[in-house]
C-alpha positions as CSV (number, residue, x, y, z in Angstrom):
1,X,0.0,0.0,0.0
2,X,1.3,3.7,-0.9
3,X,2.1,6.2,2.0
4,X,-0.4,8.5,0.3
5,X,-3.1,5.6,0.9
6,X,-1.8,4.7,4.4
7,X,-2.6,8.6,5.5
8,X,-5.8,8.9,3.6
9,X,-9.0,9.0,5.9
10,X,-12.7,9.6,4.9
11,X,-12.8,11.9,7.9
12,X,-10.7,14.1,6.3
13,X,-11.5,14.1,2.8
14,X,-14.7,14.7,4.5
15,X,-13.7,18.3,5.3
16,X,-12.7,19.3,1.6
17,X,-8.9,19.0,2.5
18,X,-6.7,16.3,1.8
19,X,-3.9,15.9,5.2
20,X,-2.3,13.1,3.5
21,X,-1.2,15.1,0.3
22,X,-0.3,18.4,2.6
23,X,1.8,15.8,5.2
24,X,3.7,14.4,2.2
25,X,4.1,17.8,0.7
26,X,5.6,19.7,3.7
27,X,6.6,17.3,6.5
28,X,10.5,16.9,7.4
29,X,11.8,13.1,7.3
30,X,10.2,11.3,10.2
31,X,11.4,12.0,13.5
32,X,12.8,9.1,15.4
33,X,9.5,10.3,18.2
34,X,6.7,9.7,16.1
35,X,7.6,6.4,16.1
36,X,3.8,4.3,17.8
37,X,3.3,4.9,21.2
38,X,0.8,2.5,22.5
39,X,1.3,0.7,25.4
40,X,2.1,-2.6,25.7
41,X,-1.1,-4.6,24.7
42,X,-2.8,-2.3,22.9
43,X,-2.4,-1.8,19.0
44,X,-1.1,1.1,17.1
45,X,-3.2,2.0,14.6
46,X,-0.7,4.5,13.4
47,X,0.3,4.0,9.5
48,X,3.7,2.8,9.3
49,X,6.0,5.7,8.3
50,X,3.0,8.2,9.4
51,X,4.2,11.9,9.7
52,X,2.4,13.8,12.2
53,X,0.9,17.2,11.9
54,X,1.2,18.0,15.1
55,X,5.2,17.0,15.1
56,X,5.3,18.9,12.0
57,X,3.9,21.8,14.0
58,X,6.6,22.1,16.4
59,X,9.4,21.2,14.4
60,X,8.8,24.6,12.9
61,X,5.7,23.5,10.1
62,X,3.7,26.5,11.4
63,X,4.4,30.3,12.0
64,X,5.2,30.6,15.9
65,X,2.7,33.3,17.0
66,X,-0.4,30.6,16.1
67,X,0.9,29.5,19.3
68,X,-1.6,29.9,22.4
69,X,0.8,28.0,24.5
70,X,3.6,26.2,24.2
71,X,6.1,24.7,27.1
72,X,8.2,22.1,27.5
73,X,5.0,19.5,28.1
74,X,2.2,20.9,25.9
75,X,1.5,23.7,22.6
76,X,-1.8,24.3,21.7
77,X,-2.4,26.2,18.4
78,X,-5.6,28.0,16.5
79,X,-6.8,25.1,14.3
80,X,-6.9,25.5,10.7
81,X,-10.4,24.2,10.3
82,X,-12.9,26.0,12.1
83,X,-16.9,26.3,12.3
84,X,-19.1,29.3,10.7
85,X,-20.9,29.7,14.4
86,X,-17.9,29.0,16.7
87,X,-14.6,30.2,15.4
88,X,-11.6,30.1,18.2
89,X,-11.3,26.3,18.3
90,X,-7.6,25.1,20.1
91,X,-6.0,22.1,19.9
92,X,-4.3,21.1,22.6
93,X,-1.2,18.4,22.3
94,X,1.6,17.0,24.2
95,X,4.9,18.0,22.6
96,X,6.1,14.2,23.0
97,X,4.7,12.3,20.4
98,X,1.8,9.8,21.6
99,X,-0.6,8.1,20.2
100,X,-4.1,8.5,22.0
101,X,-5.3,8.5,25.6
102,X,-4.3,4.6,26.3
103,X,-0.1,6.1,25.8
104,X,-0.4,9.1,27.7
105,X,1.7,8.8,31.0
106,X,0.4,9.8,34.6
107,X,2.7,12.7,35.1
108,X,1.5,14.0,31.8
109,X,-2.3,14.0,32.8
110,X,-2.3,17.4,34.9
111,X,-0.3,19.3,32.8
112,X,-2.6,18.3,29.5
113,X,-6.3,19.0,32.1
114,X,-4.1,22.7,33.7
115,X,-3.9,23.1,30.1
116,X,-7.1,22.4,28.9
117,X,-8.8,24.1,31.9
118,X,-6.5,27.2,31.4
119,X,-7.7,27.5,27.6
120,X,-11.0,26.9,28.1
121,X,-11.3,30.2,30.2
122,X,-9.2,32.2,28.1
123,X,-11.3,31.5,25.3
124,X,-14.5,32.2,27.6
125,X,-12.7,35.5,28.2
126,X,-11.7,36.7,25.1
127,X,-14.4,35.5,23.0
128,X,-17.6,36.0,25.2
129,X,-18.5,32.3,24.1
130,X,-21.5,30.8,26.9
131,X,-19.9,27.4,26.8
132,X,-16.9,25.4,25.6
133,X,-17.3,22.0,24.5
134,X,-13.8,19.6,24.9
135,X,-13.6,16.9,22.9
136,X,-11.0,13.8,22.6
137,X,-11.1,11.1,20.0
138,X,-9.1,7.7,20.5
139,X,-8.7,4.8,17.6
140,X,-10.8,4.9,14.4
141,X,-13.6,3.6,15.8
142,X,-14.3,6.8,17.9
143,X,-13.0,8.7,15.1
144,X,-9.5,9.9,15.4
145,X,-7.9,10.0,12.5
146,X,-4.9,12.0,13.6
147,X,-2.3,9.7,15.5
148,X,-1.0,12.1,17.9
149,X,-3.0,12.9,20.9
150,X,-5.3,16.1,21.0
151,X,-7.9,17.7,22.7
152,X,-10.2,20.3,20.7
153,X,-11.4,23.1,22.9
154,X,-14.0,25.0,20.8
155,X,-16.4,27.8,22.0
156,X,-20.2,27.2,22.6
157,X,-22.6,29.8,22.2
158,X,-26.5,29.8,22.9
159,X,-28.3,27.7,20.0
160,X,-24.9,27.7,17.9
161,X,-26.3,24.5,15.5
162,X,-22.6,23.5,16.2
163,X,-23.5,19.7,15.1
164,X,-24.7,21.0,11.6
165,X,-22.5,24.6,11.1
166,X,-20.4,24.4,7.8
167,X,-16.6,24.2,8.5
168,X,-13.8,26.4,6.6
169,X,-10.2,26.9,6.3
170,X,-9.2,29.9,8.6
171,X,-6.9,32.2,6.9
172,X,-3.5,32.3,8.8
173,X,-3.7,36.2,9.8
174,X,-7.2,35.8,11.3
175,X,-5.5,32.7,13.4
176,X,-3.2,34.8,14.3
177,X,-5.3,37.3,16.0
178,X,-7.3,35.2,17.2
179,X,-3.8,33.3,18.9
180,X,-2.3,37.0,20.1
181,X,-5.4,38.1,21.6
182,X,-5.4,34.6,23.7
183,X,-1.9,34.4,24.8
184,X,-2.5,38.0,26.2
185,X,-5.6,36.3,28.0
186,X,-3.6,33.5,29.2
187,X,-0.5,35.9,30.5
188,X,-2.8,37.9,32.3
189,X,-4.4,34.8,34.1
190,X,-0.8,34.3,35.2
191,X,0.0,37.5,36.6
């Protein structure tokens, strides 16, 4: 089987864009850390010589202020695909490659929920949303489709029809101001 037809998903043709053509296109040579991380008696179903997104991200793939947060444990970013009614959505990922949920080690489970919780009320903040909805998908069967661990953090608002708004491709200088005006959120949290 190709790489190209390893990486392809109906989940993400599903969204008019293509990952597997864009990870072959821009990705640097597989790094030795997105090698499968499941735990011992539990199957990868990571695509032999799979190169992550999110790896690509922090190897330098994306511009450094659509950064929310980024430490030596975690980096969230503005995602590229957004909904019409609920623009803002984060992902939130581990900067050690791993797999899903079933890899994740102890130690790293309060840093990913401080994380989480911290970027949920910046985005309540900054954006005025009424709600935020978290979501985390683990093995194709409850539709993850990206083989590094992530949590979406996307803002709810009263009677958003978030389950039927279109999606698009959110230019990089509205992600960007979207990111600024969140990190500012976040520093001030902190102070």
């Amino acid at each position: 089987m190709s790489e190209l037809a390893d990486l392809r998903c109906p989940y993400n043709l599903h969204f008019g864009v293509d990952y597997a053509a864009i990870a072959l296109l821009k990705l640097p040579k597989r790094r030795k850390s997105c090698n499968s991380s499941a735990p011992i008696g539990m199957k990868s179903h990571q695509p032999t010589a799979y190169r992550c997104p999110f790896c690509n991200i922090l190897a330098g793939g994306e511009d450094e202020r659509l950064f929310v947060l980024r430490d030596r444990e975690v980096a969230a970013v503005l995602s590229l695909h957004q909904q019409a009614g609920n623009p803002g959505r984060l992902l939130l990922f581990p900067v050690r490659h791993l797999e899903s949920i079933y890899s994740i080690p102890e130690e790293l489970g309060a840093p990913l929920f401080n994380a989480t919780k911290r970027l949920a009320i910046a985005l309540k903040k900054t954006l005025g949303c009424a709600g935020i909805t978290i979501r985390q998908n683990n093995e194709p069967a409850g539709d993850q489709d990206v083989w590094h661990y992530h949590v979406h953090i996307v803002p709810r608002y009263e009677k958003d029809d978030f389950h039927h708004e279109p999606r698009f491709v959110m230019p990089v200088p509205e992600r960007m101001k979207y990111a600024k005006q969140l990190r500012e959120a976040l520093a001030k949290s902190a102070a």
